[in-house]
N, C-alpha and C positions, 0 to 999 in steps of 0.2 A: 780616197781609196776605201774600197768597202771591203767590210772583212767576211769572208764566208764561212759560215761555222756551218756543220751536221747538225740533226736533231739530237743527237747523243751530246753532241759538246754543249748545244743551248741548253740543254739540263742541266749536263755535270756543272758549268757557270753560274747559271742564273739561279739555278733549287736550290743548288747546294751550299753557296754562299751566302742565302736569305736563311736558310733552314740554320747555317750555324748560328747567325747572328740573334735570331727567334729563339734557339736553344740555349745559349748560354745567356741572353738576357731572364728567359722563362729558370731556368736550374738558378741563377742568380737570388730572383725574388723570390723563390720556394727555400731559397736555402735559409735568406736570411729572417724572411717569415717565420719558416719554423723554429730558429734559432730564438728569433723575439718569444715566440707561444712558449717553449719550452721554460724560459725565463720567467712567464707570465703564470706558468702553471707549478712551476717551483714553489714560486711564491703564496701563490693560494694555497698547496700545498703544506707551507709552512706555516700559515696563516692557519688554516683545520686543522692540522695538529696539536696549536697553541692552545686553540683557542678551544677543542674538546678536552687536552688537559686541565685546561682553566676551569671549564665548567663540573670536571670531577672531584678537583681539589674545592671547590666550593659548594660542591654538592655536600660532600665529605662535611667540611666546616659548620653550615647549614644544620646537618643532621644531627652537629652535635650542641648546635646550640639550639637547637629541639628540645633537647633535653634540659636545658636552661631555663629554658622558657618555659617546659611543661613544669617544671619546680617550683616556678616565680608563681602560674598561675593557680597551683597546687597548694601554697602556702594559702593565698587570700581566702581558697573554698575549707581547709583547717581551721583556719581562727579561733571557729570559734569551741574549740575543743578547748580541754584545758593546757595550761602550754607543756607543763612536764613531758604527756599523752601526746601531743603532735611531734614535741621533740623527739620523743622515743622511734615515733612511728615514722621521719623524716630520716635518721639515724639511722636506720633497715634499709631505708632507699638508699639513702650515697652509699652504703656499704654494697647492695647488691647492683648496681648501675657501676661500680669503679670492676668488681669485679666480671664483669662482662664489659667491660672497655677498656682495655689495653693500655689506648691510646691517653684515657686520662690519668693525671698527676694526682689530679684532689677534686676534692667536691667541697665549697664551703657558703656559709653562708653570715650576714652583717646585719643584727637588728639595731634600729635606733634604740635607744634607754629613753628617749621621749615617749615614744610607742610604746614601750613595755612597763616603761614605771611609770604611772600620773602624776608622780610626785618631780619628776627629774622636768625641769623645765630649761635645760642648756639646747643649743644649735650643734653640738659635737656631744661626745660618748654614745659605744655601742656594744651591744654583745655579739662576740665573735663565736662561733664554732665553724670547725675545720674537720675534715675528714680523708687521709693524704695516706699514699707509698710509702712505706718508708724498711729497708734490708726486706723484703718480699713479703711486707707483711703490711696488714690496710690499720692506721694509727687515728685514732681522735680526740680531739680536746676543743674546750671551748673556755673563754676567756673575756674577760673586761677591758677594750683600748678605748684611744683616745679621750679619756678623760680629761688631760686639759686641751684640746683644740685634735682637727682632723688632721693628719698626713696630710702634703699636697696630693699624690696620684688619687686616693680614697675621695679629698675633698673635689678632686676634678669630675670624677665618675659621678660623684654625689652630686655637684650642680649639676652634670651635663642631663642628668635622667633619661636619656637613652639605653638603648643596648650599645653596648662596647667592645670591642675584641682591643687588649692590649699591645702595645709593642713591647716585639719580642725579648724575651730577656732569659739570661742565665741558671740552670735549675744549679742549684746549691748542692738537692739531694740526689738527682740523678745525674752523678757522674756529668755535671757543666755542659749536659744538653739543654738545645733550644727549646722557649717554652712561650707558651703567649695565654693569655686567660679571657675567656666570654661571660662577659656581666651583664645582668638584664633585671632592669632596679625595680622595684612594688612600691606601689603609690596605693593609697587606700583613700577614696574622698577627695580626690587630688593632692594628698600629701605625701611626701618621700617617707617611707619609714624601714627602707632596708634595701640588701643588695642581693645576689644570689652570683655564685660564680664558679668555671671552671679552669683548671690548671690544665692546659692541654700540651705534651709535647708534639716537637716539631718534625721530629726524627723520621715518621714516615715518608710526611711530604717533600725532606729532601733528598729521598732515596729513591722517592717516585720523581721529581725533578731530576735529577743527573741522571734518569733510564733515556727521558725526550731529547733523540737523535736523529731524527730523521732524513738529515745528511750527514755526509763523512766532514767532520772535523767541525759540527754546530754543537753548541750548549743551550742551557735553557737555565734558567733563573729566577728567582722569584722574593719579590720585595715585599715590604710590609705598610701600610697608610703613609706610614712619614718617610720612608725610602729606604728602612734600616732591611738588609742583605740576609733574607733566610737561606736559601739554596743556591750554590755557585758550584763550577767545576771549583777555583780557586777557593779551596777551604778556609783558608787565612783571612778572605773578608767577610765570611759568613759571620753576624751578628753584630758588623759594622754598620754603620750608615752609607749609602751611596756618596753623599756629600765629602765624606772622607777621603775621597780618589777623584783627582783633577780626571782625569777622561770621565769617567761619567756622570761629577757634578756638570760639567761641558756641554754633555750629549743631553742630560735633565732642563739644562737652562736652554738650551738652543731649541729644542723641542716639544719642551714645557707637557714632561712624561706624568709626572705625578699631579698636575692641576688637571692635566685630560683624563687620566684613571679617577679623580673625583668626581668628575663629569660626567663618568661612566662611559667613554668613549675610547675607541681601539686605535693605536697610533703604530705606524709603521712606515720605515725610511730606509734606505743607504748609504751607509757613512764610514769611514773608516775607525778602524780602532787604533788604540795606543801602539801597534806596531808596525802602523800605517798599509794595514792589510783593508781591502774594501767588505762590507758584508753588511747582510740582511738585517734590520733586526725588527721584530714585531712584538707589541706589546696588548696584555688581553688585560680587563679590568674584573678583580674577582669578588662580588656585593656577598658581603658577609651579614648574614641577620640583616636589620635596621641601622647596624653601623652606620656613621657618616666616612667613616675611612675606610675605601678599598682597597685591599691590596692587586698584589700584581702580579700576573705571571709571562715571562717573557721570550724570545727566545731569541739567537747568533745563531746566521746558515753565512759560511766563506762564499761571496759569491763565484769562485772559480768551481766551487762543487758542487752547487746551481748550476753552473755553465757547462761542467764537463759532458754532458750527456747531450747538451745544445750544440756544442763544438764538435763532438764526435760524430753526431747526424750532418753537421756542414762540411766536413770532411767526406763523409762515403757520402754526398752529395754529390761536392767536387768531383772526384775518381768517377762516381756512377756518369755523370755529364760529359767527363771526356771520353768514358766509354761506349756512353750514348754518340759522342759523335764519329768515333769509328765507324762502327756499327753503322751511323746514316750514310755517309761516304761510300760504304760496301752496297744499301741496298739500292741507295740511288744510279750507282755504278748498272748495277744488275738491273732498273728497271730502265733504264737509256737502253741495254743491250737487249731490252725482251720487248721492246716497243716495234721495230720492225717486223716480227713476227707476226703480230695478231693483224697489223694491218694485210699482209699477206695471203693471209685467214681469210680476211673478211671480203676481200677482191676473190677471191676464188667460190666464195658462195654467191655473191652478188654474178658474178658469169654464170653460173649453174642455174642461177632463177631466171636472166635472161634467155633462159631458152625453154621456162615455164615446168621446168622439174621443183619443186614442193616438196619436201622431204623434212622431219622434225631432226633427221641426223647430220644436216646441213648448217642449222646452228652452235654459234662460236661457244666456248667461255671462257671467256676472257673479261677479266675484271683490273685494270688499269688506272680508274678513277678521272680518266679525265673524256677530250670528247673523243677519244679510242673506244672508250667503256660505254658513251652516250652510243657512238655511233651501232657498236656489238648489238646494245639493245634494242635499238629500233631493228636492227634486221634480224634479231631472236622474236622479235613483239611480231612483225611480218610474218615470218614463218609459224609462229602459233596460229595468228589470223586466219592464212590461208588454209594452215591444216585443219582449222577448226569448221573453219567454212565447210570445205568438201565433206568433213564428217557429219557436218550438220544437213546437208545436204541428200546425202545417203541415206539418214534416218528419218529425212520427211520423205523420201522413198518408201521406204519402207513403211509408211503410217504411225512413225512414236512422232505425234505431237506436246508430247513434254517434254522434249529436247530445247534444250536453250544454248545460246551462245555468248560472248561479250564482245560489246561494240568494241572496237580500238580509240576512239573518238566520237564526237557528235557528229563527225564529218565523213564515218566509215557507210559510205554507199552502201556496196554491195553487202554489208553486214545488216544494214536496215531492209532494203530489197526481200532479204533471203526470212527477218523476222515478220515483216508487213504478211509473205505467203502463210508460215508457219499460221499467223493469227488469222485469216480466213481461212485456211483449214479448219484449223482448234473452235473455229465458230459456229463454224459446218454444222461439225461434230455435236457439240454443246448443244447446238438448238434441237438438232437430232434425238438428244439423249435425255432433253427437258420435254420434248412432245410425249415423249415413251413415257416417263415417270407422271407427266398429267394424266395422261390417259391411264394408268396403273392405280391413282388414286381414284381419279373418275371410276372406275371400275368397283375398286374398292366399297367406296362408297355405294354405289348404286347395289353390288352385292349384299353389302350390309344394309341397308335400305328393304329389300326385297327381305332376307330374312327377319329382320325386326317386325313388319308388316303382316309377317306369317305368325309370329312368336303373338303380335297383339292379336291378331284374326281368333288364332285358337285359345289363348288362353284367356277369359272375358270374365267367367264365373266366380271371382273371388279377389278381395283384394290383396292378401297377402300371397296367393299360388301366383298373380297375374306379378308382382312383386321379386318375388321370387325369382320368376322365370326369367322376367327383365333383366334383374341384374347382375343373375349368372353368366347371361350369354351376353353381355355387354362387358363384362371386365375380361372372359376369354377374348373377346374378337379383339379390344383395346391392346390384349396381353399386361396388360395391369395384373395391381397387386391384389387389390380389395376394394368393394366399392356398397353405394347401399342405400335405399330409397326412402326420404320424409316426407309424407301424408302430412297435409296440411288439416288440422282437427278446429273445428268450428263450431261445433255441437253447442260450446258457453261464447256466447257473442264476446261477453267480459273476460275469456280465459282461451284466446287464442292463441295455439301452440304445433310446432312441427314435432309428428313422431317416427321413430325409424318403423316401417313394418316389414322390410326387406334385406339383411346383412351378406354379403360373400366375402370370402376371403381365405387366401393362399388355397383356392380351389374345392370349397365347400364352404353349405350356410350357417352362418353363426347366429346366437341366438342372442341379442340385446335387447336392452331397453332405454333408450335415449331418447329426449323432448330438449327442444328447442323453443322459449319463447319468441314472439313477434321480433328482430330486428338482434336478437343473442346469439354471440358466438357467429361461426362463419357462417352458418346454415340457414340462421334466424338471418343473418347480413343479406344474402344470398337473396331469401325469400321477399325481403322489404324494398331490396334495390330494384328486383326485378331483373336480373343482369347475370353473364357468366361471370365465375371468378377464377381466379386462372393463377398459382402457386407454385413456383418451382424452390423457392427453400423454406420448410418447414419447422416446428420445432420437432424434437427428438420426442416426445411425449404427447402430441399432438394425439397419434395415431396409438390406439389403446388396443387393438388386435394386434399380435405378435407371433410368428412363423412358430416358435419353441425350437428351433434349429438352431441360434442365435445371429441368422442371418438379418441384415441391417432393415432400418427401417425405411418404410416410404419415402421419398421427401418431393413427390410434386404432388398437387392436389387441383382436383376440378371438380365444379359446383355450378352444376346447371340447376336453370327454374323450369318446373317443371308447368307451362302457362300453355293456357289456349282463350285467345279473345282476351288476352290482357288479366286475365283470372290468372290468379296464382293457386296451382293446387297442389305442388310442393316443390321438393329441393330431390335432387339426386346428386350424389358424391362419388370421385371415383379418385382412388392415389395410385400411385406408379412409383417403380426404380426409375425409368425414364421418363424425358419431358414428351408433350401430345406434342403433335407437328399442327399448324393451322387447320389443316383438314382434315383433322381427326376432331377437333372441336368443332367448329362445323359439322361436321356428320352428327356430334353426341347433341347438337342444339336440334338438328331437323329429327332425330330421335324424340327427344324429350318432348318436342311438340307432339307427336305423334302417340309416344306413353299419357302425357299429358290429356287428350283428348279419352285415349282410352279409358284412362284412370275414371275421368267426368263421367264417362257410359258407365265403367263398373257402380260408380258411388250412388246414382240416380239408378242404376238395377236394384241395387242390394237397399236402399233407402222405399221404392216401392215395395219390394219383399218386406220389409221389415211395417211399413203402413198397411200393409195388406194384413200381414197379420196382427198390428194390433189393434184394426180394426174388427177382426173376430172376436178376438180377448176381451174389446169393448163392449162387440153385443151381449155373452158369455156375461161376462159384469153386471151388465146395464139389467137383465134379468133377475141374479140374485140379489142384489141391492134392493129393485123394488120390494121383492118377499123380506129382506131384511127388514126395508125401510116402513112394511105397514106392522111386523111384528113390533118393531121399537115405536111405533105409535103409540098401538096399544100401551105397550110397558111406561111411557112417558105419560100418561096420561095419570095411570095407577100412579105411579114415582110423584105430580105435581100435587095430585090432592092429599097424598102423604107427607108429602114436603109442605103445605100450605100448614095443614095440624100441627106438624113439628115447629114450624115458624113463630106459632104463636106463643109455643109452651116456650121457645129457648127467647124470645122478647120477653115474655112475662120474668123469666128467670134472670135476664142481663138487668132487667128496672132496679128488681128486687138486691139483684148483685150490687149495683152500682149504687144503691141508698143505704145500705149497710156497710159495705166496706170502699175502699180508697186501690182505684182498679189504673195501672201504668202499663202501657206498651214498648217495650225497646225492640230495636233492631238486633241483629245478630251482634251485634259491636259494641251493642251493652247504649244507644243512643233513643232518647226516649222519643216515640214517634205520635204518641197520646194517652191525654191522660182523664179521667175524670171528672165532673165538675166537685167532689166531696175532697178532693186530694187539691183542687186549687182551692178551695175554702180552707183546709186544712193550712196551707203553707203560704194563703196569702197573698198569694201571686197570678197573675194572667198565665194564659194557655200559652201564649206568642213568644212568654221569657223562658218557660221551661221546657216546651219541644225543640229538639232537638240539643238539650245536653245530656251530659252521660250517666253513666249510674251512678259514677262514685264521686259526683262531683255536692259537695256539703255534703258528706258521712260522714258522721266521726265513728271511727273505724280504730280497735287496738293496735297494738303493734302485730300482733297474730294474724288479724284479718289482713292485714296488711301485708303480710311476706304470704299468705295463703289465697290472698284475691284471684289472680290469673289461675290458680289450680278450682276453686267456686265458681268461675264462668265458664271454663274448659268443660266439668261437670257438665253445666246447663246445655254447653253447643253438641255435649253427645246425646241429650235427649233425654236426661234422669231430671226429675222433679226434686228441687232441693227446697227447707225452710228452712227461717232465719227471724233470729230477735233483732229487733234495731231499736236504738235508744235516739233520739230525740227533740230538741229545746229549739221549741218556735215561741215567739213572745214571752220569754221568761218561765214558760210552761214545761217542764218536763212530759215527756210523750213515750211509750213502749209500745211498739207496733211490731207482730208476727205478722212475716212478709211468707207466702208461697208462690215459688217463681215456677212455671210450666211450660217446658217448649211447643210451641205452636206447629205443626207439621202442613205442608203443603198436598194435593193430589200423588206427586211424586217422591214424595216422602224425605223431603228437604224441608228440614227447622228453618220457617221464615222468622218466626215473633218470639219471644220472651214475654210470655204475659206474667205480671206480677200483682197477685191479691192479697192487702195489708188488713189486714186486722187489726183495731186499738184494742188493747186490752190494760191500758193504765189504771183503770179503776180496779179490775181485779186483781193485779198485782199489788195496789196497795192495800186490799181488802187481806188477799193472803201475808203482807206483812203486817 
C-alpha cells in the first residue's frame, strides 16, 4: 500500500524531523563547548591574576633588596676612608632610607673582627651595628658578638655567601608581626668579611594577599622557600609551616609544590580540599634577589564558581533551543502553506510569455530557496534577457553604438547575433572617425610645414633673429611651454660646444646663457647620438625657467638634432604640460631638418661676411706694418750697434766682477742655479754638488737669523736690495764675507734671479781689530 502524502505533508515530515534532530545535536555541542571554554578561560583567568600578583609582590621584594645590595656594594667603594668617617657616613643612610620606607624594621650591618683587626686571627667574632623602630622613634647601637663561635642561622648565611631572604619569623617589637630579613654578604679578594641586612615586615603583603579574589568564595596564599604560611584567609596558620596541616603537607607531597617553585616552575591542579569541596588551585614561583629559595604565591577558585557562569549559559542554551524549535515548527508550517502560491505565479507568467508579451512587471519574487526559487530565477533572468534585448535593439536604431548588453550564457544566440551587428557598426564608425583624424593631422602637418618654410624663406639674415623666430612660432604651434635653440660652436677644434642663441618661454624671449659640451647633459647626449630624445617624466628642477605664477612645471621634454647630410649643427629643445603625440614629433624632426639646412646657409653667409671683411682689415694692416716695419729697421739697426758697445763694456765689467769677488745665482726659492768659478775655489767643491741646493743649506746662522730668515727672503722677492755679514769656517780657516743680494727683474717686471755678490773682507777685519 503506498501512502500518499501532499507537498505540505512531505515537508512538515521529512524537514521538520531532520531540522529537529540537526538542532538539538548542533544547541548540544555549542552548549557543552561553551560550557568546557568558560572552564578553560576561568582558569587562565585565575592563572593571570596569580600570576600578576606574584610578579608585584616580587617586584616589591626585589626593589627592596636594591637597596641591600646598593649598601653591600657601597661599603667595598668606602673602605678605604677611615672607618670611624664611613661609619658615620653609613649611619645617615640607614637613618634616612628607614625613614622613607615604612615597610622596613632595621637596617643592620656584621663585620668580621678578622677584617677589622689584623691582629684577631679566629673563624667567628664580629662587629655588629644595628639601626631599628623602635616606640616611633629610629634607635642605634653597635655591639661585639660571637666571640666564642657563630650562632647557627648567622653561621649558615655565613657559609652560604649568597643573597638570602630569611624565613619568616616573629617581630618581638612590632607588636608579633610577621617579619623576614634580605642579606647580601661582601667578599673582598674572594674572602667573606661581613654581612649587610634588612628587617622587613610582612604586613603589607598580607593585606595585599587576602584583597586576590577573583571569584566568589577563592583565597589566595602565599608561602615562604621552606613552606612556612605568610598570608592565609585562616589567620591561625599564618607563620606556621604548611607541613603542620595534613591536607596540605598531602596536596605538597602528591604534587611536589615546593620542589617545583625551586625549579622555578608554575604548578596547577584540581583537587579537593579538607571538606571534600572540588577547587582550582594554582601556584606562581616568586625569584627573590639571587636567593636559592622562592617563595610562593598561590591561589583556591571553588570550582562550582568557575562553573556558575558556564552552567548558566547551558541553561539559556537549553530554553533558547527548545524555543528555537517552536519557532522552526511555525516557519516550516508557513513555508509548506506559501509553496503553492509562487508556483501559481510562475505558471501564469510562463502563459503570458507564450503568447510573446515581455514585460519586466511579469517577473515573480519569490525567494523559497529551493528549485521554486531556481525555477523563479531563470524566468526573472529571461525576462531581463528579452527586455534587455529589445532595448538594445532600439538604441542601435537609433545610432548609440556604446550600448552594451549581457549574454545569459555562451549559448545565448540571439544575444551574440544582436552584438556581432552592434560591432560592425561601431567599426564602421571607428574607421570613419580614424580617416577624419589622419587627414586632420595630415593637414596639420602640412600647414605647419608651409608655414615654417615661409618663417625660414624670410628670416635668413642672422643667426639669432632667424633663432628667434624659430622658436617662437614653434612652441605656439606645438602649444608648449618653452622651448630653445643650441648652435653647435666649432670655432676651437679642441673646445667644442653647444650654445643656446634662441630662448621662449611662457610666451616671450628670454635671455640666457647656456653651453653644453660634446656628449653633456641632454642636449650634449642629444647632439653625439645624433637621435630624437623624447621625455615624459622629468625632474622638478630640470627646467630653470619658471611661469612666477606658481604654476607647475614642465615635465615632458623633446630634443631634436638639428642635422643635414649627417652634419650635426645643433640641438633644439621644446617641454610641455602635455605629452607630443607621434606626429607632432615627426613634424618637429622634418622641421629641424629644414631649420638645420637653413642654419648651414645662415653660418656660411655670416662667415663670408665676416672673411670678406677681414680681408679688408688685412689689406689696411698689411700697409701700416710695412711703414712700421722699415721705421723699426732703421731704429734696430741704431739699437745693435749700441747694444754691440754696451756688450763689451758689461763683459769687461762681469771678468773684472767675477775675479774679485765670489758671484751666486738662486732662483726665486732661494736654490742656487750658478755659481762662479772663485766661489768653487773658495769652498772646495765642484759646480755639479753645489747647484741646485739652497741658500741656507751649511750657514751657520744665530738664533736671530734664524726666527728672522723667511722675513730676509720675503724682503728680496719684493724687489729691495738687502746686505749681510756672513761668518764662515772652511778648512780650519775663519772667513767674513759681506754678501749683496739684488733682485734680477724680467722684460715684464717679474723678479726671476737673486744675484748675490760676496765680498772677503777677513783681512780688514782683523786689521781693524
Amino acid at each position: 500500500m503506498v501512502i500518499k502524502l501532499k507537498i505540505r505533508q512531505k515537508i512538515q515530515l521529512f524537514i521538520l524531523s531532520t531540522s529537529i534532530v540537526i538542532f538539538v545535536a548542533t544547541i548540544g555541542y555549542i552548549s557543552i563547548s561553551a560550557r568546557n571554554i568558560a572552564v578553560s578561560s576561568a582558569r587562565d583567568l585565575a592563572d593571570a591574576r596569580i600570576q600578576e600578583s606574584a610578579l608585584n609582590i616580587q617586584d616589591k621584594l626585589n626593589a627592596d633588596f636594591s637597596v641591600v645590595r646598593t649598601f653591600s656594594q657601597s661599603f667595598l667603594e668606602y673602605r678605604n676612608l677611615p672607618r670611624e668617617e664611613w661609619k658615620k657616613l653609613f649611619s645617615g643612610m640607614y637613618l634616612n632610607v628607614l625613614q622613607r620606607n615604612p615597610q622596613m624594621d632595621a637596617i643592620w650591618d656584621s663585620w668580621e673582627l678578622s677584617n677589622l683587626d689584623p691582629t684577631w686571627n679566629k673563624p667567628y667574632g664580629r662587629e655588629f651595628y644595628l639601626c631599628w623602630r623602635e616606640g616611633g622613634e629610629i634607635l642605634t647601637k653597635s655591639e661585639i658578638r660571637s666571640l666564642t663561635g657563630d650562632p647557627p642561622h648567622y653561621a649558615a648565611m655565613k657559609a652560604a655567601g649568597v643573597e638570602n631572604i630569611a624565613e619568616p619569623y616573629i617581630s618581638l617589637l612590632q607588636k608579633g608581626g610577621l617579619m623576614t630579613t634580605l642579606v647580601c654578604p661582601m667578599f673582598e679578594k674572594g674572602k667573606y668579611i661581613g654581612l649587610i641586612g634588612v628587617d622587613l615586615l610582612l604586613t603589607r603583603f598580607q593585606e595585599y594577599v587576602r584583597n586576590i579574589k577573583p571569584f566568589e568564595g577563592s583565597y589566595a596564599f602565599m608561602l615562604s622557600g621552606d613552606g612556612m604560611i605568610v598570608s592565609d584567609p585562616d589567620t591561625a596558620k599564618v607563620g606556621k609551616n604548611q607541613s603542620e596541616f595534613d591536607f596540605r603537607k598531602q596536596m605538597n607531597e602528591k604534587y611536589k609544590i615546593l620542589e617545583q617553585m625551586r625549579k622555578g616552575k608554575k604548578v596547577s591542579f584540581t583537587d579537593f580540599n579538607e571538606n571534600g569541596e572540588e577547587y582550582y588551585y594554582s601556584y606562581t614561583p616568586m625569584q627573590v634577589g639571587q636567593t636559592l629559595t622562592p617563595w610562593t604565591l598561590g591561589i583556591a577558585v571553588p570550582l562550582k564558581s568557575m562553573l556558575r557562569d558556564a552552567n548558566h549559559a547551558y541553561n539559556v542554551s537549553i530554553i533558547t533551543g527548545i524555543l528555537g524549535l517552536l519557532i522552526l515548527v511555525l516557519v516550516i508550517a508557513y513555508l509548506a502553506n506559501s509553496i503553492t502560491l509562487p508556483i501559481e505565479k510562475v505558471t501564469k507568467s510562463l502563459a503570458q510569455m507564450a503568447t510573446g508579451k515581455v514585460d519586466r512587471s511579469m517577473k515573480q519574487d519569490i525567494h523559497t530557496g529551493d528549485e521554486m526559487d531556481d525555477m523563479t530565477k531563470a524566468l526573472n533572468i529571461s525576462i531581463d534577457g528579452l527586455v534587455d534585448k529589445a532595448d538594445f535593439a532600439t538604441a542601435i536604431g537609433q545610432e548609440n553604438l556604446s550600448v552594451d548588453i549581457n549574454l545569459l550564457s555562451n549559448e545565448d544566440i540571439l544575444g551574440k547575433a544582436l552584438l556581432n551587428m552592434r560591432d560592425s557598426l561601431r567599426k564602421a564608425k571607428l574607421e570613419e572617425e580614424t580617416r577624419k583624424e589622419e587627414e586632420a593631422k595630415i593637414q596639420w602637418a602640412n600647414q605647419g610645414l608651409a608655414s615654417f618654410t615661409e618663417i625660414l624663406r624670410q628670416t635668413n639674415d642672422g643667426m639669432v633673429t632667424l633663432s628667434d623666430n624659430i622658436i617662437k612660432h614653434l612652441v605656439r604651434y606645438l602649444n608648449a611651454i618653452q622651448g630653445g635653440i643650441f648652435v653647435k660652436n666649432e670655432d676651437d677644434v679642441h673646445n667644442v660646444f653647444y650654445e643656446m642663441v634662441a630662448a621662449f618661454a611662457y610666451d616671450r624671449k628670454k635671455y640666457l646663457t647656456k653651453t653644453y659640451e660634446e656628449a653633456e647633459g641632454l642636449v650634449g647626449t642629444c647632439g653625439a647620438e645624433r637621435n630624437t630624445i623624447y621625455l615624459t617624466e622629468i625632474p622638478q628642477d630640470y627646467i630653470e625657467i619658471t611661469s612666477g605664477l606658481g604654476d607647475a612645471n614642465p615635465n615632458v621634454l623633446l630634443l631634436v638634432p638639428l642635422k643635414t647630410e649627417e652634419v650635426i649643427l645643433g640641438v633644439m629643445e621644446i617641454a610641455s604640460l602635455h605629452k607630443f603625440e607621434k606626429y607632432q614629433i615627426e613634424f618637429v624632426e622634418k622641421i629641424a631638418q629644414n631649420i638645420a639646412a637653413t642654419i648651414h646657409s645662415v653660418r656660411v653667409n655670416e662667415k663670408t661676411k665676416v672673411l670678406l671683411e677681414q680681408s679688408q682689415q688685412q689689406a689696411e694692416i698689411m700697409a701700416a706694418q710695412e711703414e712700421e716695419m722699415r721705421q723699426n729697421m732703421e731704429e734696430l739697426q741704431a739699437t745693435q750697434e749700441e747694444s754691440a758697445r754696451k756688450g763689451t763694456e758689461m763683459e769687461g765689467l762681469i771678468n773684472a766682477l767675477n775675479a774679485s769677488n765670489y758671484v751666486i745665482e738662486y732662483d726665486i726659492r732661494g736654490y742656487i742655479r750658478s755659481v762662479n768659478d772663485s766661489y768653487l775655489d773658495l769652498l772646495g767643491v765642484s759646480r755639479e754638488n753645489i747647484v741646485g741646493t739652497h741658500h741656507s743649506d751649511g750657514v751657520d746662522m744665530s738664533t736671530y737669523e734664524e726666527e728672522t730668515y723667511d722675513e730676509f727672503w720675503n724682503t728680496l722677492l719684493a724687489g729691495k736690495i738687502k746686505k749681510h755679514t756672513t761668518k764662515l769656517k772652511i778648512n780650519g780657516i775663519d772667513l767674513t764675507l759681506i754678501e749683496t743680494y739684488t733682485p734680477i727683474f724680467n722684460e715684464h717686471g717679474e723678479i726671476t734671479t737673486i744675484l748675490k755678490i760676496a765680498t772677503d773682507v777677513t783681512d780688514a777685519q782683523k786689521k781693524k781689530h
